[in-house]
C-alpha positions in Angstrom: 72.1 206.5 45.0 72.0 204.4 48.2 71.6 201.6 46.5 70.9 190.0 31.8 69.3 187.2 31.8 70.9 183.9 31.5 70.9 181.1 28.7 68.3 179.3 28.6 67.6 176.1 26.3 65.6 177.3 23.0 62.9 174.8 23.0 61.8 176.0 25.9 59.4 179.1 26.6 59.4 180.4 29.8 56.6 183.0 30.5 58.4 185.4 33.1 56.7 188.7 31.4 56.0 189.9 35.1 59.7 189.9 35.9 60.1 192.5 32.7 60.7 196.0 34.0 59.0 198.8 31.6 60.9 199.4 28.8 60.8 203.2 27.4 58.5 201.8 24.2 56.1 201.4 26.6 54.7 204.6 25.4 54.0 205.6 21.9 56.1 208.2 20.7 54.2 211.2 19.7 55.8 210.8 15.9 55.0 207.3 15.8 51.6 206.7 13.5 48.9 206.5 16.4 46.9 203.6 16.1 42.9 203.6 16.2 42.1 202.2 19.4 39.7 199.3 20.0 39.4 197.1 22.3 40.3 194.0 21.5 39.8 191.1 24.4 37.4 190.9 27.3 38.9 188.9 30.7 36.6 189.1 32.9 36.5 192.7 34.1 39.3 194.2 32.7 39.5 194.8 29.1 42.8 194.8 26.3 42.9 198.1 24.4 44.8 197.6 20.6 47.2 200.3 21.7 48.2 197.8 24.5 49.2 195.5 22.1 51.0 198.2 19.7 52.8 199.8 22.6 54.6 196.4 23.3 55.0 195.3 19.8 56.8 198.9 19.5 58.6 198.1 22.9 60.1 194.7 20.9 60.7 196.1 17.9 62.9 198.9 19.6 65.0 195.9 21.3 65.3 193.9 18.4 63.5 191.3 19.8 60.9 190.0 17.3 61.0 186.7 15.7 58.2 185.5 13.0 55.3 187.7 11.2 54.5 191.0 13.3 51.1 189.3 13.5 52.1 186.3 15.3 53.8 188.1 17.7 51.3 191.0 18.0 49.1 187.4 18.7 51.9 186.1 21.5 51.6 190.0 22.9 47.5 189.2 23.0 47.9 186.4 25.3 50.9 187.7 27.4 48.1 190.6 28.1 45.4 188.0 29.0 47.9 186.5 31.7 48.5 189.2 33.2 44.7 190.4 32.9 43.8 186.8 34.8 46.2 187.4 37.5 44.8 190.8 38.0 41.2 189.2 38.2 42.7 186.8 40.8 44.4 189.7 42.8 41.4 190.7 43.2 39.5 187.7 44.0 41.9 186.9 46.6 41.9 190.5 48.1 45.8 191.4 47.1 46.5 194.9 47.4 49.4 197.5 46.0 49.7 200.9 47.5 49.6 203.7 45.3 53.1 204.8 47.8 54.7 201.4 46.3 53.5 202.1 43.0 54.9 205.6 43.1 58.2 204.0 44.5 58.1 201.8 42.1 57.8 204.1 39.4 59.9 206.8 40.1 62.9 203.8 40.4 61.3 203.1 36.7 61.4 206.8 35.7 65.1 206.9 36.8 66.2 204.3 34.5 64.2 205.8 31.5 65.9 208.8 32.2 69.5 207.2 32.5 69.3 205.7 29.3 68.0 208.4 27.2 70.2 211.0 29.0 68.9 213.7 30.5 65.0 214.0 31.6 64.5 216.8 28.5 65.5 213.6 25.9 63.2 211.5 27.1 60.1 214.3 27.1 61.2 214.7 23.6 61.5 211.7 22.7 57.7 210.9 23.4 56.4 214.5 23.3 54.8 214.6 26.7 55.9 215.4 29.6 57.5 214.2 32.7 54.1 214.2 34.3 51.9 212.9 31.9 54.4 209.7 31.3 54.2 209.2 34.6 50.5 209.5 34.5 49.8 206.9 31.5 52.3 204.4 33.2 50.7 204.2 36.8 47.8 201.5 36.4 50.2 199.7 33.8 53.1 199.4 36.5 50.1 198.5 39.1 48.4 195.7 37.6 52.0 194.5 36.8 52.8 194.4 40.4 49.5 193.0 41.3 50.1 190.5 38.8 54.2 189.8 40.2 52.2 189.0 43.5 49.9 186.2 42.3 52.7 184.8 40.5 54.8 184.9 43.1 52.1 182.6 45.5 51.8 180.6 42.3 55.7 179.3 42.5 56.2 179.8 46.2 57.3 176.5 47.6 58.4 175.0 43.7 61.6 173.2 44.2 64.1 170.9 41.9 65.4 167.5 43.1 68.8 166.4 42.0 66.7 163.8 39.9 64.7 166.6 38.6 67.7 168.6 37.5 69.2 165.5 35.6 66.0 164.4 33.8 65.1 167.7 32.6 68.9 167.7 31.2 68.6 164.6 29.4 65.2 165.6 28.2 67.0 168.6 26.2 67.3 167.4 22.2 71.3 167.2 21.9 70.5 169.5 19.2 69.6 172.3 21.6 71.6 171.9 24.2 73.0 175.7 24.4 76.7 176.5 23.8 78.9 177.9 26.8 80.3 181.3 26.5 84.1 182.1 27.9 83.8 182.1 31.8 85.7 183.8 34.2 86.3 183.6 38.1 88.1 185.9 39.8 89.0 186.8 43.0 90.6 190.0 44.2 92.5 192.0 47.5 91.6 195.2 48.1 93.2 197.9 49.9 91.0 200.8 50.4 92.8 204.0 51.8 91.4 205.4 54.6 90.7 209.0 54.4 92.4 211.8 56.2 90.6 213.3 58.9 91.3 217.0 57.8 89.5 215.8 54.0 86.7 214.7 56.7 86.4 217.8 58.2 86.5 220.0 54.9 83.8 218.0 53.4 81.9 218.6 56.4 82.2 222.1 56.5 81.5 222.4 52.7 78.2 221.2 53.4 77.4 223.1 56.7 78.2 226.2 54.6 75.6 225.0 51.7 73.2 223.9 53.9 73.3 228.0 55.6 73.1 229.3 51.8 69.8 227.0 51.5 68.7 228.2 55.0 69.4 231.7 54.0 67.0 231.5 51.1 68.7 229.3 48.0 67.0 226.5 46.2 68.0 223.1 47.9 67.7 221.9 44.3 69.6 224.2 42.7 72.3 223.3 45.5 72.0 220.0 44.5 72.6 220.4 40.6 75.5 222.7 41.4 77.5 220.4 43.6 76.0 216.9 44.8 78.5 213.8 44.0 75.4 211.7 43.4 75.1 210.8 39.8 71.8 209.6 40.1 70.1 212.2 42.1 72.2 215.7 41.1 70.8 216.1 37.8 66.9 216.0 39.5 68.0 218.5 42.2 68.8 216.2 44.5 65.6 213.9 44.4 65.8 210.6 45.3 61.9 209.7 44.5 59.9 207.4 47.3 61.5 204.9 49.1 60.6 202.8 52.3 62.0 201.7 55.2 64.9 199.5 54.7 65.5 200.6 51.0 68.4 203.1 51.8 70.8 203.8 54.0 70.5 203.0 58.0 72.0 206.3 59.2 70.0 208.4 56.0 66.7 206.4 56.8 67.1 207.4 60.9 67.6 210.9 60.2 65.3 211.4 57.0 62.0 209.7 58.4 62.0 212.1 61.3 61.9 215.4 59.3 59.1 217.5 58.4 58.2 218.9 54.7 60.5 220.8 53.8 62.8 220.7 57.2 66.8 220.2 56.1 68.9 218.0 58.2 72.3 218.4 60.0 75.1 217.2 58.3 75.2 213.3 58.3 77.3 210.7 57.6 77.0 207.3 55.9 79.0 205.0 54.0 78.7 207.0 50.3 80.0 210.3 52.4 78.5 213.1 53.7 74.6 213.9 53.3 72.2 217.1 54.2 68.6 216.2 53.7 65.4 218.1 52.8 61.5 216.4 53.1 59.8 216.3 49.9 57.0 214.1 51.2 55.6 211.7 53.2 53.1 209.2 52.3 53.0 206.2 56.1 56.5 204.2 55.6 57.2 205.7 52.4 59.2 209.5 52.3 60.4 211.2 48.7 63.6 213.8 50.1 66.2 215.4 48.3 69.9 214.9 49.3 73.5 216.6 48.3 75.9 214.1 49.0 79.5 215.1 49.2 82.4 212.7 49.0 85.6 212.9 50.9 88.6 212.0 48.7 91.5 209.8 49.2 94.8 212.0 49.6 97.4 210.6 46.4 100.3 209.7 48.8 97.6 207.5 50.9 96.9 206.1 47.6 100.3 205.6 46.8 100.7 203.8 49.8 97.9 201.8 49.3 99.6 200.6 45.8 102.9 200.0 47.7 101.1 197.7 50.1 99.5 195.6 47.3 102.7 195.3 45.5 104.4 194.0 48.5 101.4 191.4 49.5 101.8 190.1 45.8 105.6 189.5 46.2 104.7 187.1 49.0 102.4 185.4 47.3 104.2 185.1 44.3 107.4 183.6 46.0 104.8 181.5 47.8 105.4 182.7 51.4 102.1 183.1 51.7 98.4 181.2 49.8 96.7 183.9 47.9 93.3 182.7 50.2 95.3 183.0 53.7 96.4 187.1 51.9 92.8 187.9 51.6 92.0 187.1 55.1 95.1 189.1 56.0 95.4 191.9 54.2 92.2 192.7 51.9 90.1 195.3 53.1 87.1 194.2 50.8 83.5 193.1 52.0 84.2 189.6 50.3 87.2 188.8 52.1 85.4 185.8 54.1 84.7 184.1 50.5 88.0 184.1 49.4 87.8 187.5 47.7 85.2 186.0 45.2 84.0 189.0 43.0 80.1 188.7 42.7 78.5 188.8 39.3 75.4 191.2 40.2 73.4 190.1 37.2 73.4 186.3 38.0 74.9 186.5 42.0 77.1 183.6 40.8 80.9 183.9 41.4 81.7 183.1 37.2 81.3 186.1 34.7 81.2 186.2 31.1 83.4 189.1 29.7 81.1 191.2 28.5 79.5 191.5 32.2 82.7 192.3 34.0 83.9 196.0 34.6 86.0 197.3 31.5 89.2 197.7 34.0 89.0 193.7 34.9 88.5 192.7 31.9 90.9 194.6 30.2 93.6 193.0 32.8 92.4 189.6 33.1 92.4 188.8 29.2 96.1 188.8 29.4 96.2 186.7 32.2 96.5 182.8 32.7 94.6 181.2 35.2 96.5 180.7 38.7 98.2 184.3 37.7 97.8 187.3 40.1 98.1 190.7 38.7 99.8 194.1 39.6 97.7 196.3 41.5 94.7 198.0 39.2 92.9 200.9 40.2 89.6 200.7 41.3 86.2 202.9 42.3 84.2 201.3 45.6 81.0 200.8 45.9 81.0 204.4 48.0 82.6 205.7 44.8 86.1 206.3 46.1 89.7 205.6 45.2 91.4 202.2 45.9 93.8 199.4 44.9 93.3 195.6 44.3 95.4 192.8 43.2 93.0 190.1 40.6 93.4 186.6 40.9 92.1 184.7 37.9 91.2 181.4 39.5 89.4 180.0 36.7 88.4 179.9 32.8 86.2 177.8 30.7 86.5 177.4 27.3 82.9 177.6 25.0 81.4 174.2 25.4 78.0 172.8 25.0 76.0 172.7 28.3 77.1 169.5 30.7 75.8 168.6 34.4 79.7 168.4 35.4 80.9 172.0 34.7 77.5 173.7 34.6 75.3 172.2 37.3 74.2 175.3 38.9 72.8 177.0 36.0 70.9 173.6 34.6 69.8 173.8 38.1 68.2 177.1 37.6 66.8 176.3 33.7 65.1 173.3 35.7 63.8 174.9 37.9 62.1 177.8 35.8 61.2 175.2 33.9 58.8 173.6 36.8 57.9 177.2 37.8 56.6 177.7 34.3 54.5 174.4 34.6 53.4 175.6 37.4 52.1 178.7 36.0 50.7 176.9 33.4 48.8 174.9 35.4 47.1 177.8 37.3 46.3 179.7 34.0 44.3 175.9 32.4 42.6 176.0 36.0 41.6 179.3 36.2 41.1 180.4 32.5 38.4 177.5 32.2 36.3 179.7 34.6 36.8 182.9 33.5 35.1 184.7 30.3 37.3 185.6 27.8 36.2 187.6 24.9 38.6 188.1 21.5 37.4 190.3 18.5 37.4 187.9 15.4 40.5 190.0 13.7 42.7 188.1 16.6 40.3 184.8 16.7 43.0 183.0 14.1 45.6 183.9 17.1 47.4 180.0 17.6 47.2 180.5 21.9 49.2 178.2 23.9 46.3 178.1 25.9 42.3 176.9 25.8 40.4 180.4 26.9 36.8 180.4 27.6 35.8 182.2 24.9 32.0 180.6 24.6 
């Protein structure tokens, strides 16, 4: 509501399993065959069950991501298992704690996206024959020793830089033969105009809600409320609930009014930048609340819009005839957050400023394949981030061609492969140290298992 992973060299195996949000195979589906369940591998306290290891081999299968034998990487699974199991046993050594409130946050956050991808919360109880409750059940230690784990790890590479010398010698230490290829890349920059909206569309959104928010008062089901009307896409279609979030994790103006309301007290209307809100507690666990919202969203008038487009076309005119550099007409005239970077769009799976044209929104990429580089566009519709109608003129500023990986042209992402790569040393290094000293048992069926690592298995 309120609020891909890049290249990387082949020869090299970087172990970021703790980075890996839960996938829906996570759980076995109830028509899947059900394996018998053993267990399998002893570190120290905790214990690997065989349906561990089948759940994620399910979880890979489903994404298409298994290379080799199904035994070698049921094998790689094992000992993905075992590092997480000797963080774990260091989390505790070292007296790191997770909530349950933060593993309920987390979770629910989880849940949403299981539920966005398989469509409707009825798919997705179908899909695995249990329901909503019971996934949510078998998923809780999982998605706690994960975070546990994410938190030794994290102290583990804490302070793990790359020198400029590090960065070129790990380049040249690449075989030219696997020295990965370059996909099309794309920088853009763009002027906004957003429309403001009118103050009588202000008003009438307001006094939609005030007139929900009496039905609810008088007796009506906030969630049914929600369903029925709420602009939210990711809330409306769970009656409005958002799941637990803390401080600082939504908006300022929702957060002041939402934290000071009782179960099941309903706010005033409020407003914040995605519109207009009423609020209901669900729950409160210390600095961590679970409410239910119905967010309404006032609408841009079409001759404000129009307007809007007329301005854009008459900014681009200027910097067309080259009255004006298309850098000085963002500071001018855009109205978009990214004005003071040149109008740089923001590639939210990297947080670069270069996009490959499968991550770009349909709409730009539709409009900047027919475009040159140095070209400027007519104004294209757009959505804000607060979901409402606007204008903006793309600038293509630049475009690679596929190429092989070079330090000239793609310094900041060998940058970032060096640097995971000393990470995953580092890792490494802590799981020798500490896997020397903790017992490890393995049942002989995955004793053959080629592990990257020596476990204390005597």
């Amino acid at each position: 509501m309120m609020k891909k992973i890049t290249t990387t060299p082949n020869h090299l195996k970087f172990w970021m399993m703790f980075f890996v949000v839960i996938a829906p195979l996570s759980l076995l589906r109830a028509q899947d065959e059900q394996v018998i369940d053993q267990v399998v591998a002893v570190v120290g306290k905790s214990i690997i069950l065989e349906s561990d290891i089948q759940n994620q081999y399910l979880n890979y299968r489903y994404q298409s991501g298994i290379t080799g034998s199904a035994s070698e990487m049921k094998c790689s699974i094992l000992e993905d298992l075992m590092y997480q199991k000797l963080m774990v046993t260091q989390a505790e050594v070292d007296s790191v704690e997770v909530t349950d409130i933060q593993v309920e946050g987390d979770l629910e956050r989880r849940i949403s996206s299981f539920i966005q991808q398989f469509g409707s919360q009825e798919k997705m109880e179908a899909y695995y024959g249990k329901t909503l409750k019971e996934i949510k059940q078998e998923l809780h230690d999982i998605v706690k020793e994960q975070m546990l784990a994410q938190q030794v790890q994290n102290d583990i590479i804490t302070g793990v830089t790359v020198t400029p010398s590090e960065i070129k010698s790990f380049f040249r230490s690449i075989p030219e033969d696997s020295i990965p290829m370059i996909k099309t890349e794309y920088q853009i920059a763009e002027i906004i105009k957003k429309p403001p909206v009118s103050v009588d569309e202000r008003l009438r959104i307001k006094e939609q809600l005030m007139e929900l928010r009496k039905r609810i008062l008088a007796g009506e089901n906030f969630g049914t409320m929600a369903i029925l009307y709420s602009e939210d896409p990711g809330s409306a279609k769970k009656g409005g609930e958002l799941g637990f979030y803390g401080r600082g994790q939504l908006y300022p103006e929702f957060e002041a009014v939402a934290f000071k309301l009782k179960e099941g007290e309903i706010s005033n209307v409020l407003e914040t930048e995605a519109g207009y809100h009423i609020i209901q507690m669900i729950e409160r666990k210390g600095d961590y609340i679970n409410v239910r919202h119905i967010l309404l969203i006032p609408k841009v008038s079409p001759l404000d819009l129009a307007k809007a487009k007329s301005e854009l076309d008459s900014v681009a005119r200027l910097i067309r005839s080259d009255s004006i550099a298309f850098e000085i007409a963002v500071e001018q005239f855009s109205d978009g957050d990214n004005r003071n970077n040149g109008g740089l769009l923001i590639n939210e799976y990297t947080m670069g400023n270069t996009f490959e044209a499968e991550q770009l929104d349909p709409q730009v990429s539709f409009t900047i394949e027919k475009m040159e580089v140095g070209e400027l566009s007519n104004p294209v519709p757009m959505k804000t981030s607060e979901q409402k109608d606007a204008y903006r003129l793309l600038f293509l500023k630049s475009k690679t061609l596929p190429h092989k990986a070079n330090l000239k042209d793609d310094y900041a992402r060998i940058q970032q492969w060096a640097l995971q790569d000393k990470q995953m040393k580092a890792i490494n290094k802590w799981i020798d140290e500490k896997a020397s000293g903790t017992y490890v048992r393995v049942v002989d069926e995955y004793q053959s298992c080629a592990f990257i690592h020596t476990w204390n298995t005597k």
